[in-house]
C-alpha positions in Angstrom: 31.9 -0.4 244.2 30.2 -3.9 243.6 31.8 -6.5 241.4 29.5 -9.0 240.1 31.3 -12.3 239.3 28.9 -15.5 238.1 31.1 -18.3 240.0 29.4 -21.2 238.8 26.6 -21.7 235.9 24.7 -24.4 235.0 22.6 -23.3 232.3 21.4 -25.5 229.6 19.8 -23.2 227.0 18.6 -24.1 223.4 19.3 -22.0 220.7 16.6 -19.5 219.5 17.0 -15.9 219.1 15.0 -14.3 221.7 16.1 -12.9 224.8 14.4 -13.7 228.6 14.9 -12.6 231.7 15.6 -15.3 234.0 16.2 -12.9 236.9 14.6 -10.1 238.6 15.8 -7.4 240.3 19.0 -8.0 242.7 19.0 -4.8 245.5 22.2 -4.4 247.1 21.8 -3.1 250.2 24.8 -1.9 252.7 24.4 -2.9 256.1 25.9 -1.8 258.8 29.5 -1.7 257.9 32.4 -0.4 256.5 32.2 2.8 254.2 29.0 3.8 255.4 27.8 6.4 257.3 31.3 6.1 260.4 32.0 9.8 259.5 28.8 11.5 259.1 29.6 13.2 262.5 32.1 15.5 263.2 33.7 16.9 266.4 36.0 19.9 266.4 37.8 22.9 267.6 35.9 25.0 269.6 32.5 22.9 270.6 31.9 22.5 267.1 30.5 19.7 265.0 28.9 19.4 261.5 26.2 16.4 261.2 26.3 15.1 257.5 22.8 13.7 257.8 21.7 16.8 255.7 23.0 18.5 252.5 24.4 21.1 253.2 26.1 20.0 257.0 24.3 21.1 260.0 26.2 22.5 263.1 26.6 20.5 266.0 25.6 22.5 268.9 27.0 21.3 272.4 29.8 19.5 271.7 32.3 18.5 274.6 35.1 19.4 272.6 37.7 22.3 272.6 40.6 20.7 270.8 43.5 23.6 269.3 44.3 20.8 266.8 43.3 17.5 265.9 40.2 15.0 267.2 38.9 12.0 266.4 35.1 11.0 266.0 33.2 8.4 264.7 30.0 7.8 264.2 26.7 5.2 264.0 27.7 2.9 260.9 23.7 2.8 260.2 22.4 6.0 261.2 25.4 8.2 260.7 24.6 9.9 264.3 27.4 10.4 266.9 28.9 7.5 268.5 31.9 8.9 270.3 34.9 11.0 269.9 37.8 12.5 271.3 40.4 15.2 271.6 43.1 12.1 272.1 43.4 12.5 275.9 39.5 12.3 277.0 36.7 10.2 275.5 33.2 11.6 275.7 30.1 9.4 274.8 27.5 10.7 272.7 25.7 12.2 275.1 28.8 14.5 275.1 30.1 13.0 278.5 33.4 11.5 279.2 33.4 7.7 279.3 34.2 6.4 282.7 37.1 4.9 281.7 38.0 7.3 279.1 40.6 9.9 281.0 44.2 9.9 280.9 44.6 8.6 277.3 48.3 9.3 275.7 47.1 11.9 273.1 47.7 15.5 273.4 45.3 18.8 272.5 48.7 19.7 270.7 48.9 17.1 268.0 48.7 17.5 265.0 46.6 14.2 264.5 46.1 13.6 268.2 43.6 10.4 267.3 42.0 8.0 264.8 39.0 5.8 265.0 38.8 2.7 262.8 36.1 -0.1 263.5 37.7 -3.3 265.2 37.4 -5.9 263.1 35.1 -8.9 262.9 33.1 -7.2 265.9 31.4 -4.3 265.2 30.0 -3.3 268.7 34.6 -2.1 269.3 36.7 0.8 268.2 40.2 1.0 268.3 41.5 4.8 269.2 45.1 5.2 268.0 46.4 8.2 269.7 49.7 10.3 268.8 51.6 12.9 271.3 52.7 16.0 271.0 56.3 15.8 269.7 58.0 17.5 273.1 56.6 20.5 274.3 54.8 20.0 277.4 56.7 17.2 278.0 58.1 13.9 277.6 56.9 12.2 274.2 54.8 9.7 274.6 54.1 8.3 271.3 51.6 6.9 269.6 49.4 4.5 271.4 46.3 2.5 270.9 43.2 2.2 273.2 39.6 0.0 273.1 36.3 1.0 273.5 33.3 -1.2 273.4 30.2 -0.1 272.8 28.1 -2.7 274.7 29.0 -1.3 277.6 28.1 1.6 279.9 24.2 0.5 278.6 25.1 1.5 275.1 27.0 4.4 275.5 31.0 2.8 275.6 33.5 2.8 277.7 37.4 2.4 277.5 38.5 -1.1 278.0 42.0 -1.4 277.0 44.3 1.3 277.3 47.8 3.4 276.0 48.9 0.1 274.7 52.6 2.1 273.7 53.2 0.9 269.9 56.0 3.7 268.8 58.2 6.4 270.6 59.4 8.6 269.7 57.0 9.6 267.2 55.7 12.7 265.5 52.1 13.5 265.4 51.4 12.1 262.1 49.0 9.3 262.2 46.6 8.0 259.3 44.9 4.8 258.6 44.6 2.4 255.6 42.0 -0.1 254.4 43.8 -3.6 254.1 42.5 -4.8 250.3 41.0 -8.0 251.9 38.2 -6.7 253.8 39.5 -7.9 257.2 41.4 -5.1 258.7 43.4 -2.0 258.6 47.2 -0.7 258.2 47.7 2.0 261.2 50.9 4.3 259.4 52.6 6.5 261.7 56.6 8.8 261.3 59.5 7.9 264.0 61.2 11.2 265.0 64.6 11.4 264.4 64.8 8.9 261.2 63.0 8.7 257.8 60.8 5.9 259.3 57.4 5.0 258.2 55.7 2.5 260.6 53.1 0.5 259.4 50.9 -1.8 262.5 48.7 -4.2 261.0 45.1 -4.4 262.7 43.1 -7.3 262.2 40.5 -10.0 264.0 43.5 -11.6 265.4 44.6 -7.7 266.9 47.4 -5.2 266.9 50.4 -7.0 265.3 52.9 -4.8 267.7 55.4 -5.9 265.2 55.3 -3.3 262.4 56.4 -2.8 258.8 59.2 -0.1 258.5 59.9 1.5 255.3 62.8 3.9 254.9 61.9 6.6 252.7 61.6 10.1 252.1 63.6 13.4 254.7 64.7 12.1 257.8 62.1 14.1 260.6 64.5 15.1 263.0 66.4 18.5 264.6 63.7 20.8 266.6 60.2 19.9 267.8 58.6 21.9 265.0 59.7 19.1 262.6 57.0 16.9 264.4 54.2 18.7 263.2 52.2 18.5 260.2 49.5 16.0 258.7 49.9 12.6 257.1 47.3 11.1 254.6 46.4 8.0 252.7 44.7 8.7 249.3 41.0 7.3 249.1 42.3 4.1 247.1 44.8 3.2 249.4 47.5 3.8 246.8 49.5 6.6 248.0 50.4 8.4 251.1 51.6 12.2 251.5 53.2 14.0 254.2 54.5 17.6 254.9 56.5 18.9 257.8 55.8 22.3 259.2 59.2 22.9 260.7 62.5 24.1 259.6 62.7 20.9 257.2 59.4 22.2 255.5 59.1 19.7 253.0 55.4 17.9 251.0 56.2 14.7 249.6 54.3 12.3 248.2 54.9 8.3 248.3 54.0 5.3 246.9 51.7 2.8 249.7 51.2 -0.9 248.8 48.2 -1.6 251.0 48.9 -5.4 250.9 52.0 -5.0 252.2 52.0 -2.0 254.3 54.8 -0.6 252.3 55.9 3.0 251.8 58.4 3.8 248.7 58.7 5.8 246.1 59.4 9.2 247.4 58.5 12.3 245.4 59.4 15.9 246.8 57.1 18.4 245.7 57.8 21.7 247.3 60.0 23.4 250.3 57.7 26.1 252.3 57.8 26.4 256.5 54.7 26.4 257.7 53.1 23.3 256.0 50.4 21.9 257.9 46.7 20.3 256.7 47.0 17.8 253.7 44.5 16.1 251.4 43.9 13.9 248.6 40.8 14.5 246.5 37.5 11.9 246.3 39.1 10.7 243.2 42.7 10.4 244.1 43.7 12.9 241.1 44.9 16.1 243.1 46.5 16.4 246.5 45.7 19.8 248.7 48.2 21.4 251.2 47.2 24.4 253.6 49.6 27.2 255.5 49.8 27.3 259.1 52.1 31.1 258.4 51.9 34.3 256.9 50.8 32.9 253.2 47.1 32.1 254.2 46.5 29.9 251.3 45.9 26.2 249.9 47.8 24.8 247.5 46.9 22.5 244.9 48.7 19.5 242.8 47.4 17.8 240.0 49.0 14.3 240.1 47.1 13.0 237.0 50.4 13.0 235.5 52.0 10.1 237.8 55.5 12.9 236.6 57.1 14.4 239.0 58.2 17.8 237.3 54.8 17.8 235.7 53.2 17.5 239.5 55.6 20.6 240.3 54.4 22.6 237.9 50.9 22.3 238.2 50.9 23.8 241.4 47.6 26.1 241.8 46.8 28.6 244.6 43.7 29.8 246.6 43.9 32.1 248.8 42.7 33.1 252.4 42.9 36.0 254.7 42.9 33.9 258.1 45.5 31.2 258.9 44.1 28.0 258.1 44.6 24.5 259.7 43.1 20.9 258.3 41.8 19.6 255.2 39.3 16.6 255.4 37.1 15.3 252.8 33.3 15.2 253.5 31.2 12.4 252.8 29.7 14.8 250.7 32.7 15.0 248.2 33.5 18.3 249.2 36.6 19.0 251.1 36.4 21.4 254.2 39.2 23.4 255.8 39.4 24.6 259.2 40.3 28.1 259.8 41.9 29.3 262.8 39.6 31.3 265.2 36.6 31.8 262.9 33.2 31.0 263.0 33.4 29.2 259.3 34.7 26.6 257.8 36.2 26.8 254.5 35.2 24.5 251.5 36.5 23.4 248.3 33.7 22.5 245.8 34.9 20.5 242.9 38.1 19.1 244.3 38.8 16.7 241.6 38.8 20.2 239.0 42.1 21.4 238.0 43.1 24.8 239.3 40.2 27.4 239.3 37.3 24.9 238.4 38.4 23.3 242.1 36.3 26.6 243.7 37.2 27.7 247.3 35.0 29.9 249.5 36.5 30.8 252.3 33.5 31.2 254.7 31.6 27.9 253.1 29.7 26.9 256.6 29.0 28.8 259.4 29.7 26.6 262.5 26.8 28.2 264.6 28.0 28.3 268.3 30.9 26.7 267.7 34.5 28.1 266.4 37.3 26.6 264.0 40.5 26.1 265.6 43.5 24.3 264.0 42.2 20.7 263.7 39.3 18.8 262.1 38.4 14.9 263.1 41.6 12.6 261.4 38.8 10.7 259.6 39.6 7.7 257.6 39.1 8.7 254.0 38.2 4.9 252.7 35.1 5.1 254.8 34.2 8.0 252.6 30.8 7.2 250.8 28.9 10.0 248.6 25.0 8.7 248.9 23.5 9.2 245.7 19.9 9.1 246.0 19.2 7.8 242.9 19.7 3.8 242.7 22.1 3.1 239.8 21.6 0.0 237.9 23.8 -2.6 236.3 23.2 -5.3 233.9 25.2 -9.0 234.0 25.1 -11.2 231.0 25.2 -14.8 230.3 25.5 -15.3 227.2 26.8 -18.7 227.0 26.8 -22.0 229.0 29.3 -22.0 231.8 30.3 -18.5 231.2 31.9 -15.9 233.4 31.8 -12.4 233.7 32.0 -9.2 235.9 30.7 -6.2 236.0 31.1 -2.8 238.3 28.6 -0.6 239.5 29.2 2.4 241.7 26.9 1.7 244.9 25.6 4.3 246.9 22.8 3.4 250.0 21.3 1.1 247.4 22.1 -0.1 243.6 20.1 -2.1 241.1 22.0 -4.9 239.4 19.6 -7.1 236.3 21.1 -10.7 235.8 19.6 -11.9 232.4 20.6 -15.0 230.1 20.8 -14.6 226.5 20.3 -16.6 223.3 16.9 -19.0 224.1 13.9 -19.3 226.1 14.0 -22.6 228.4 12.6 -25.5 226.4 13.1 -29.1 227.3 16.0 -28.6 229.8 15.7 -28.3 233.2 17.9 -24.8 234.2 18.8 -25.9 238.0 20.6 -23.0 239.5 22.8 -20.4 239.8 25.2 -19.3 242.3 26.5 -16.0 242.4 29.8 -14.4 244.2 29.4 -10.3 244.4 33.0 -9.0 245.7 33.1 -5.0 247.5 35.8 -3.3 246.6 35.0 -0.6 249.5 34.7 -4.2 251.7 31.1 -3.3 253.5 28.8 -6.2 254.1 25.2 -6.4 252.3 22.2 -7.5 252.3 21.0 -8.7 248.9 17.4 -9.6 248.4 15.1 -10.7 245.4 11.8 -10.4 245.2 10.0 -13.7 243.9 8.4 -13.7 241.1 7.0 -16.7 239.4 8.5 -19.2 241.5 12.7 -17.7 241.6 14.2 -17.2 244.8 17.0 -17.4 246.6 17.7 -20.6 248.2 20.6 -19.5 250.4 22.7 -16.7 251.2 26.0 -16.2 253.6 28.2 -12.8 253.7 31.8 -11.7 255.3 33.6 -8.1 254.7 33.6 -7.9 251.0 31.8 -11.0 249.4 27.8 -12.4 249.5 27.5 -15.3 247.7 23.9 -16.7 246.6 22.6 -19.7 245.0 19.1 -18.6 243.0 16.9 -21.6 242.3 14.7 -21.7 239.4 11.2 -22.9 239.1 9.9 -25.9 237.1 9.6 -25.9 233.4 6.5 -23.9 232.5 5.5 -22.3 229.0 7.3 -19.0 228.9 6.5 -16.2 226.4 9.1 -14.7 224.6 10.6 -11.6 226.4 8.8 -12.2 229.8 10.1 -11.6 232.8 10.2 -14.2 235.4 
């Protein structure tokens, strides 16, 4: 979303009762950046992929990948096409090659979320690959790590350059990432094993801070290595985080995450079922979805509307399945997709922000071409989420006094349309110098705003970070204006 905020104004008007236009048509235009097009390509299970280019999702044919459980991909910013992904323990390049340096990382093809991707900030040619073990089985635990790839090398196709920096161990094989609200980096949230530990690292310019911040909060994940698995989530906004453990503790709960802080609190148990596995939030943060790794092939859903938890209990809707199922993930398409265990399909759930039956599940919702579903789809970063609507959408800011200040919010797509028009007089004898203009992201991408001249406006400079362009529009000398015209 855009946020329109008029800084500064100087605008002598005179009073008459007609309205001009003083502005044309502001385009906002994403560039390359944040909440874009990173997870329009998607590496699974059996070498399978969906590309998110078209509507519906084509297969991926030729993938590198065969991953029992999670992966990690991420793609072009721009073009939406395959950068690089990962099953947590190789990286392979686009070309669906391994990156030289990209064996031997810490993950495990047993994780539940054996990696995540999230774009190193303030240089967008890096990655930073987070990578959680497997919580004992083949082995000592190794924890969750973290690991750099640059994209300038290897003559554009990346290589490792840092890597298994060890952050946290023991660990489980939860692993999620979080937005910070200022534009300039991200909250990486992983579980301890053995205590009730949510870690929080912060990842900005500056780096990893390998100093977290722990909240204690919700069960304690401890006992048998079952009680490692099972997925963790951030809701799209940032505002809440929910976790279920597929062991004997077998619990969902839902939490409270202050994305300034990197807080968790607020625990809130929903249900008790072994076998809880794939978790997640809908597009609009309303309902929260839970899938069955067991014998009671379904999906559950919660409507949390209420912000009560007996209400949030209650609600509790079911779809069912015939086939085991693994993941949830949202696509950028606002549909959510499930992965079910050794099938050629992916399941899809239309509507997710519907209560109950108007949230419609078909089972076999994509056919996956050559590929197969296993247990795992790519632990995408939900914030980067962006539904393209092809239609530009169009806001209107008005002035209607001297000096004034006001905001407005549009919901942007690839492009959106935003009118800036003073009210109240035409210009008479006063000379109107200029205007300067802050528009805040709330998604934090970088733009490019342009205006196309007419009659002399322009804009006379322009600068941009994560979140924020400000502009300065200049105005053209006093001429005779018609009423209405505009300029």
């Amino acid at each position: 979303m855009a946020r329109f905020i008029v800084v500064h104004n100087s605008v002598p008007l005179r009073s008459r009762f007609v309205t001009v236009f003083l502005l044309v048509t502001i385009w906002i235009t994403p560039r390359c950046a944040h909440a874009q097009k990173e997870n329009y390509a998607w590496h699974f299970g059996k070498h399978a992929g969906l590309d998110f280019r078209t509507t519906p999702p084509t297969p991926i044919i030729g993938s590198a990948l065969n991953q029992p459980e999670g992966s990690a991909s991420i793609a072009d910013r721009c073009t939406g096409k395959t950068l690089f992904y990962s099953d947590g323990k190789t990286v392979w390049n686009k070309n669906d090659l391994p990156m030289p340096n990209g064996l031997g990382l810490n993950g495990d093809q047993s994780s539940t979320q054996s990696g995540t991707i999230i774009p190193f900030p303030g240089d967008p040619s890096k990655y930073y690959l987070f990578t959680s073990d497997q919580g004992g089985y083949s082995g000592p635990n190794k924890g969750v790590c973290y690991s750099v790839v640059d994209m300038n090398l290897n003559g554009g196709l990346g290589d490792v350059t840092i890597k298994n920096v060890l952050l946290l161990q023991p660990a489980t094989e939860k692993l999620t990432a979080i937005p910070q609200p200022n534009g300039q980096g991200f909250w990486v949230l992983a579980h301890a094993f053995g205590s009730n530990d949510f870690v929080a690292y912060s990842v900005t310019a500056a780096g990893v801070n390998p100093t977290p911040v722990v909240s204690s909060v919700g069960s304690v994940h401890e006992l048998d290595n079952n009680n490692t698995i099972g997925c963790m989530v951030a809701s799209p906004n940032g505002k809440m985080i929910a976790d279920c453990v597929y062991g004997s503790i077998g619990v969902l709960e839902l939490f409270d995450f202050d994305s300034k802080t990197g807080r968790v609190s607020n625990c809130t148990s929903l249900t008790t079922r072994q076998t809880y596995y794939g978790l997640s939030f809908s597009p609009d943060n309303s309902k929260l979805y839970v899938s069955i790794w067991g014998d009671l092939e379904s999906i559950y859903q919660y409507d949390l509307s209420s912000h009560d938890p007996l209400t949030i209990k209650s609600s509790e809707y079911r779809f069912p399945d015939v086939t085991v199922l693994g993941f949830i993930r949202p696509g950028p398409d606002g549909n959510l997709y499930v992965a079910r265990i050794d099938q050629k399909t992916l399941g899809i759930i239309s509507n997710p922000n519907g209560v109950g039956a108007s949230a419609i599940y078909t089972p076999e919702g994509i056919d996956l071409g050559t590929g197969g579903s296993l247990g795992g789809l790519p632990n995408i970063v939900d914030a980067l989420n962006t539904k393209v609507d092809p239609k530009h959408e169009a806001a209107r800011l008005t002035i209607l006094t001297r000096d004034s200040t006001r905001t407005i919010t549009t919901n942007a797509g690839d492009t959106s349309e935003i009118i800036l028009q003073i009210l109240d007089t035409v210009r008479g004898a006063e000379n109107l110098n200029s205007i300067d203009l802050e528009i805040t992201f709330d998604d934090n991408v970088l733009t490019n705003v342009s205006c196309t001249p007419q009659n002399g406006w322009s804009i006379a400079s322009q600068s941009s970070a994560l979140g924020k362009t400000k502009l300065r529009i200049t105005q053209p000398p006093i001429t005779a204006v018609s009423p209405g015209t505009i300029l």
